[in-house]
N, C-alpha and C positions, 0 to 999 in steps of 0.2 A: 081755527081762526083766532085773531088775538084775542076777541073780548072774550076767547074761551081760555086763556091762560092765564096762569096762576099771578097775580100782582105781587110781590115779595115788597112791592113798598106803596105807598098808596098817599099825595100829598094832595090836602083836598083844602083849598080855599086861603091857602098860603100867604101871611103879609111877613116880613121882614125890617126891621126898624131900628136905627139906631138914635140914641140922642132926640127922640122923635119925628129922625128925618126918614121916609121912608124908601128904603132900597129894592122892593122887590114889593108886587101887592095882588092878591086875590091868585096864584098862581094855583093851577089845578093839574097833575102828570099822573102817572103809574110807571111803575120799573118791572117788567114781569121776569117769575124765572128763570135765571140761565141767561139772559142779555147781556150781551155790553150794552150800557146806554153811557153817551155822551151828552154832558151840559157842556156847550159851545156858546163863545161871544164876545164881542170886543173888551177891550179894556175898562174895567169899572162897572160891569152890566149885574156884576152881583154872583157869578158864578164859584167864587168859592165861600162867598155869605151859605148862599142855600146848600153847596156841601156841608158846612159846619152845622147847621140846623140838620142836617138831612145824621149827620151822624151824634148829633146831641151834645155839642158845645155849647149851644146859642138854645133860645126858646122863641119861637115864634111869637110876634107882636098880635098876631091872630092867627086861626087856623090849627090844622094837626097836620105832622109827617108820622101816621103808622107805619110800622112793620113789621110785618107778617100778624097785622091788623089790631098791633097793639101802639096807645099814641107814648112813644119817645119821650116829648117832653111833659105830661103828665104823670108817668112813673116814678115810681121812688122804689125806696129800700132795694129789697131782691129782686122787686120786676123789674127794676130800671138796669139793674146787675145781668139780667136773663136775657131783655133786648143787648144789651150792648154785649154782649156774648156772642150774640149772632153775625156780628160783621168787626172785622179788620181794617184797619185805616194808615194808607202810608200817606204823608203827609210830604209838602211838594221839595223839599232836601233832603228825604227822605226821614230825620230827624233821629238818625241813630245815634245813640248814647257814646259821646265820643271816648270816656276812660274804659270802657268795655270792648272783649273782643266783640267780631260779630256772632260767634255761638253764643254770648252770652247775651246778646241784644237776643236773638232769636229765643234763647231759653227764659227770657224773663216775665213774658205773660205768663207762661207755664207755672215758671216758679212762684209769680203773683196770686192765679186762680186754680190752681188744684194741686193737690196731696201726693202725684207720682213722686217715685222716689228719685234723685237726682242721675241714675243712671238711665232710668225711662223718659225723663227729661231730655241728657243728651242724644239719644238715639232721636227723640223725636225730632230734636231743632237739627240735627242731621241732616234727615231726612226731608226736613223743611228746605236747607240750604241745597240740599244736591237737586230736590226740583227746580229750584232756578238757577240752576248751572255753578254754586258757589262750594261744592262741598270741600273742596281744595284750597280755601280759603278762612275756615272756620275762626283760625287763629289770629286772625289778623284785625288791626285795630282801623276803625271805618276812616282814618286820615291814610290807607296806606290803601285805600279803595279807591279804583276810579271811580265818576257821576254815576256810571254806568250798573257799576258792582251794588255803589250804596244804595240805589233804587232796588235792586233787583233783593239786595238784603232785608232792607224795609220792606218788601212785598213778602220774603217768608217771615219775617216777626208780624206781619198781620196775618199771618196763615195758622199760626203757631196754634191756636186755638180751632183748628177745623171750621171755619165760620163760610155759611154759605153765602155771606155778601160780604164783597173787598170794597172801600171807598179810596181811589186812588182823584191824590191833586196836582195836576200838572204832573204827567207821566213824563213826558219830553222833555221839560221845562231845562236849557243849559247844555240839552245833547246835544252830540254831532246827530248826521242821519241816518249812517250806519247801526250806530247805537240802540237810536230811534225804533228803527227796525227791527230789532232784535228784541226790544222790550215788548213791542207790538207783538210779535209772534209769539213773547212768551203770555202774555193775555190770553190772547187769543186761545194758545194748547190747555192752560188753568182753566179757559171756560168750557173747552169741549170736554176735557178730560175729567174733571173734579165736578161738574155742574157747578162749576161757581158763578153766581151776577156780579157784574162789575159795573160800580158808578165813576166817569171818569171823569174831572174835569181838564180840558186842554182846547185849545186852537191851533193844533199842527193839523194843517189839510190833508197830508199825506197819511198820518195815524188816525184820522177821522174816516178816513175811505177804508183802510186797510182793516180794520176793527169793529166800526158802530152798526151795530143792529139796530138801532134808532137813537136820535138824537133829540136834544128839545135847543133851539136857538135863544139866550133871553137878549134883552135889548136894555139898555141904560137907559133912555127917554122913554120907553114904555113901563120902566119897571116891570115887567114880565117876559112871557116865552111871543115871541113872534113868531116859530113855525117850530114844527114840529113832524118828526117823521126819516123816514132811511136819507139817509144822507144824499145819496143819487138822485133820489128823486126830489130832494129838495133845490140841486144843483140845478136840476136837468128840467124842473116845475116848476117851481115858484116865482111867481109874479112880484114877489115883493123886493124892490129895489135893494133894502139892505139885506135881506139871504142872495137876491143875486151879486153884491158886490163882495159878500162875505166868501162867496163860494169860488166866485171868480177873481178874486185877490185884487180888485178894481180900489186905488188908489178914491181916497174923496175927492167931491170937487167943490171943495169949501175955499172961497178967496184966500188967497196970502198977504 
């Protein structure tokens, strides 16, 4: 049953604020082991505020994001070093180091957090690259990379470190849909194959269907999750006007 599964994140009484204007408030989820989970929702609603808290760029206005039951932004020194060990993050251009090839983006966490010797380094960020289809690519500098490639590269320099939670932003974000697809499947194979969780945020319907083992919806006027749960059944259930318009790609019917 769920509530028997392991929480790998735990965000409990959530505010978010900037400038003292508040974006996000009282928000309460869990991410359990081995999920895709999707934060989905219109433009502005705050979905990659709460990824950046949820990966500890930002500090919550109130509230904690644990995980793996320790709180993120109360950490310091080593523990803050030990959490943020645990999860990989590609970020939504994927944000590769453009004077670098991509072995060397991939080898750089490595060579940042621990002692291997630089030929145990290469093998690893190898072997990182040919998981996601790159290894025939090593050499090459991320402007000679399609959208496609540099995502998929950003995905093994967050891997680089063995970390059981990936925080991907805007997976899709610029692709075509073939593409789309492709990235999707390769989530999808990382999470059955490696036990990886994955937190994603996006608004592609097609990569929502094809991927979320649950999702949480937030809303910009509610500052919070308006529904929450498997994506079909939020389509195919929910009474709430905005998850049916969101679901249903229904244009507003707000005057012109």
């Amino acid at each position: 049953m769920r509530s028997e599964r392991e929480a790998i994140i735990r965000v409990e009484d959530f505010t978010a604020a900037y400038d003292g204007q508040v974006i996000l408030a009282h928000v309460n989820f869990e991410v359990y082991a081995g999920e895709v989970f999707i934060i989905l929702g219109g433009s502005g609603c705050g979905k990659s505020t709460l990824l950046k808290h949820m990966n500890g760029l930002y500090k919550p206005a109130a509230g904690k994001i644990l995980i793996d039951g320790e709180d993120i932004a109360a950490a310091e020194g080593d523990d803050r070093l030990g959490i943020l060990r645990k999860f990989g993050v590609m970020y939504q251009s994927g944000a590769l180091f453009g004077s670098m090839t991509l072995l060397e983006n991939v080898s750089l966490p490595l060579e940042e957090f621990t002692d291997l010797p630089p030929d145990a380094i290469r093998l690893i960020a190898m072997m990182k690259l040919q998981r996601v289809g790159l290894s025939g690519f090593a050499n090459l500098m991320p402007s000679e990379l399609s959208g496609g490639m540099q995502k998929r590269g950003a995905i093994a320099r967050a891997m680089a470190l063995d970390p059981r939670l990936l925080f991907l932003d805007e997976l899709s974000a610029g692709l075509d849909p073939v593409t789309s697809a492709e990235l999707d499947q390769l989530v999808l194979s990382l999470a059955r194959s490696l036990k990886i969780t994955f937190v994603i945020v996006t608004h592609e319907l097609a990569s929502i269907f094809a991927i979320a083992d649950r999702v949480i919806m937030l809303d910009k006027q509610a500052k919070g999750i308006v529904a929450m749960g498997r994506p079909q059944e939020l389509r195919d259930q929910s009474d709430n006007p905005m998850v049916q318009q969101f679901f249903s790609r229904q244009p507003s019917h707000e005057p012109g």
